[in-house]
Phi, psi and omega in degrees: 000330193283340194281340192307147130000119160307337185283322180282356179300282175344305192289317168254022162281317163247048168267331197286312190283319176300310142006269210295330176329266194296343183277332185283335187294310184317318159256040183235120154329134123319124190283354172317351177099322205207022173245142185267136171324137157037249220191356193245013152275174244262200137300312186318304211270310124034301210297164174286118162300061158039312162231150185287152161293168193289308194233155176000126191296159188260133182297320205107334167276167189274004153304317215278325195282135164206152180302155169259201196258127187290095197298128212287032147258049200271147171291120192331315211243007155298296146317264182359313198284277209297348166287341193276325165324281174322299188309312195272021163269330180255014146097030165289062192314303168301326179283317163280346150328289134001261184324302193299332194277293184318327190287327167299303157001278166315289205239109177273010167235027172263112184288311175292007205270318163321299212289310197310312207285334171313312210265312162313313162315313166300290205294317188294322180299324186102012171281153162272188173218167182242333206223157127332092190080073172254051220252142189249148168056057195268154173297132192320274184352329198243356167290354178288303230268331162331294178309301203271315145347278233291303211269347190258295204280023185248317167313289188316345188269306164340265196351306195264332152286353175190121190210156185295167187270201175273341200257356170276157179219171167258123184295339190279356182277120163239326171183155146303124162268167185322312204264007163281057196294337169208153173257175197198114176245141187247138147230132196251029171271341181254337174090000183256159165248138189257149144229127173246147180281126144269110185217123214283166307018276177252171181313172166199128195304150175238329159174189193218165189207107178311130181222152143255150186272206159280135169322319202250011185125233162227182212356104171328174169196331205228127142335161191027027188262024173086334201269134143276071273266152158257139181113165297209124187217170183234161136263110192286017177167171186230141184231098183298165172320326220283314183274019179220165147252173205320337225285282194300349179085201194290322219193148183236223177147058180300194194227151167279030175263127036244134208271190199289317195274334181279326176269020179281300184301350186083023184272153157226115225158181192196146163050067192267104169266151171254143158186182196300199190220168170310183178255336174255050198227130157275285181234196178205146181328168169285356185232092169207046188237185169250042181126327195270202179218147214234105172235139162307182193264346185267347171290310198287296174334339141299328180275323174330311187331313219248350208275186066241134193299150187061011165210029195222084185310123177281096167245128176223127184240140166304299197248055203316124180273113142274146132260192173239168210290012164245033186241288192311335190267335185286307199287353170298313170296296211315307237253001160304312207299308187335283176300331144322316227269323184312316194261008198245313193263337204312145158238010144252127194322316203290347190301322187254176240175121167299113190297350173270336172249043174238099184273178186221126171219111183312135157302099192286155190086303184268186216241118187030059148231145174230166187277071180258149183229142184195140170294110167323122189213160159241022178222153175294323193260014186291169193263137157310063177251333191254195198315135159260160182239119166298090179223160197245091176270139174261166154226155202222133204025261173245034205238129153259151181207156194257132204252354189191133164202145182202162162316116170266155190293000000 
């Protein structure tokens, strides 16, 4: 080596640095928006994403790339991650190396954090990697658990390469009662959980939280099928550490499912929870429940923050539709006008409803339905006191019309 040349010196310092470059890109999201790393994501994970990254699609070099901007509640191991990203964006190695071994420190049972540091180990050497977790010749016994590493860190990698911008809204968010301060939107194609602030103008995101779904997927149909159910839930009680076993973690959060639209539909099942994790557990795959959505215990103890019970609407979607936000406020007036015109004409009393104390939410799964939830009133402006009511609108070509109304909890 001392005898080479400067040029040839030169030449494979940076064929070595293109080397790491393009091998480290490999476990990084593309800004086109919508490819799951390399070969080991799922069908799920497959699907097209919905929304654009925050900033500029990436040229392929790592200048181009930068973290987006983030929501100031991040969950520790969230953070972490995405700072050991940001290094491995700036072709910084060592430093995330660095980073990844302290985040093991901390928590010596986050397994991806293993895979990450595997891989990374690879790279600073001049090796290339083809996968996420790219460990060769791993022992049959060990490719499920494997499989399912491979598969948490390529959701969690999404999470931090493509998330909606500030100009984005979630269309299934349509309004809020007053008394509503957030909402909890789940998409279980991305494996996050969302919490939006309600506040005017629009909602406004407060942070996201990696969850697992059901072994066998999403939108429930049956007892025991493994499934997570889809559509719009309250949280009936809070079940402390105290009241549970290990099985559930810190904190519990059942759900009313099955809500008024599922037993219309014949759904059947029972004791659909947001909850914790074992205690000697970080995370769990993105499919790895019998139905319930799964956060770790220091997240779910961070979502308590947002909760009240009986009053914080739950929607879990395959997919969340951002749009962007002067698309969400024009279909926000039209379907307020509707339902003004609705509570204007209507000529049974139970029909009407304080137009201030109401929410609106798309139904997930169906095709243009929504959700109103209401104080029974007979003035717009009475105080939220008397029974609530559920209904349920479809639209049928350009017309809504109400297709279900029942007693709310």
């Amino acid at each position: 080596m001392l005898n080479m040349k400067p040029g040839r010196i030169r030449k494979l310092f940076i064929g070595k640095r293109k080397t790491l470059r393009m091998a480290a890109l490999s476990i990084l999201l593309s800004g086109s928006g919508g490819q799951a790393l390399a070969q080991v994501a799922t069908k799920d994970l497959a699907k097209p994403v919905k929304y654009q990254p925050s900033e500029a699609e990436s040229s392929g070099e790592w200048s181009d790339i930068s973290p987006p901007n983030i929501p100031f509640d991040r969950p520790h191991i969230d953070a972490e991650l995405e700072k050991i990203y940001k290094e491995i964006a700036a072709s910084k190695l060592d430093k995330a190396i660095d980073r990844v071994n302290s985040l093991i420190n901390q928590f010596p049972n986050f397994r991806v954090a293993y895979l990450i540091r595997g891989d990374l180990y690879t790279l600073r050497s001049g090796k290339g990697i083809s996968s996420v977790g790219d460990v060769r010749n791993a022992p049959l016994n060990k490719m499920t658990a494997l499989a399912d590493l491979r598969e948490e860190a390529v959701v969690r990698l999404r999470a931090y390469r493509i998330r909606p911008n500030t100009n984005q809204l979630p269309r299934e968010l349509v309004q809020l009662k007053p008394d509503q301060r957030y909402a909890i939107l789940v998409d279980t194609v991305r494996s996050r959980l969302f919490i939006y602030e309600n506040v005017l103008p629009t909602p406004r995101l407060i942070t996201d939280f990696y969850i697992s779904q059901g072994k066998a997927g999403a939108n429930k149909t049956r007892e025991g099928d493994n499934k997570t159910p889809l559509g719009v839930y309250n949280i009936t009680e809070l079940l402390p550490k105290q009241k549970l076993s290990d099985y559930y973690g810190n904190l519990a959060l059942p759900l009313d499912y099955p809500n008024e639209w599922d037993k219309r539909e014949g759904r059947t099942g029972h004791g659909i929870w947001l909850h914790g994790i074992p205690s000697n557990q970080i995370s769990t795959p993105p499919k790895a429940s019998e139905g319930c959505v799964v956060l770790s215990n220091a997240d779910i103890e961070k979502l308590q923050r947002y909760v009240k019970v009986g009053n914080t609407p739950v929607i879990i979607t395959e997919n969340i539709n951002f749009i962007a936000k002067n698309i969400w406020q024009s279909e926000r007036a039209d379907i307020m006008k509707m339902l003004t015109a609705a509570r204007e004409t209507t000529s049974n009393p139970k029909h009407k409803y304080g137009f201030g104390h109401m929410s609106v939410l798309r139904y997930p799964s169906q095709n243009d339905m929504l959700v109103v939830n209401f104080d029974m009133n007979t003035k717009s402006n009475q105080k939220s006191s008397g029974p609530k009511r559920q209904q349920y609108w479809q639209k049928e070509g350009r017309e809504w019309r109400m297709v279900h109304e029942a007693q709310a909890g």
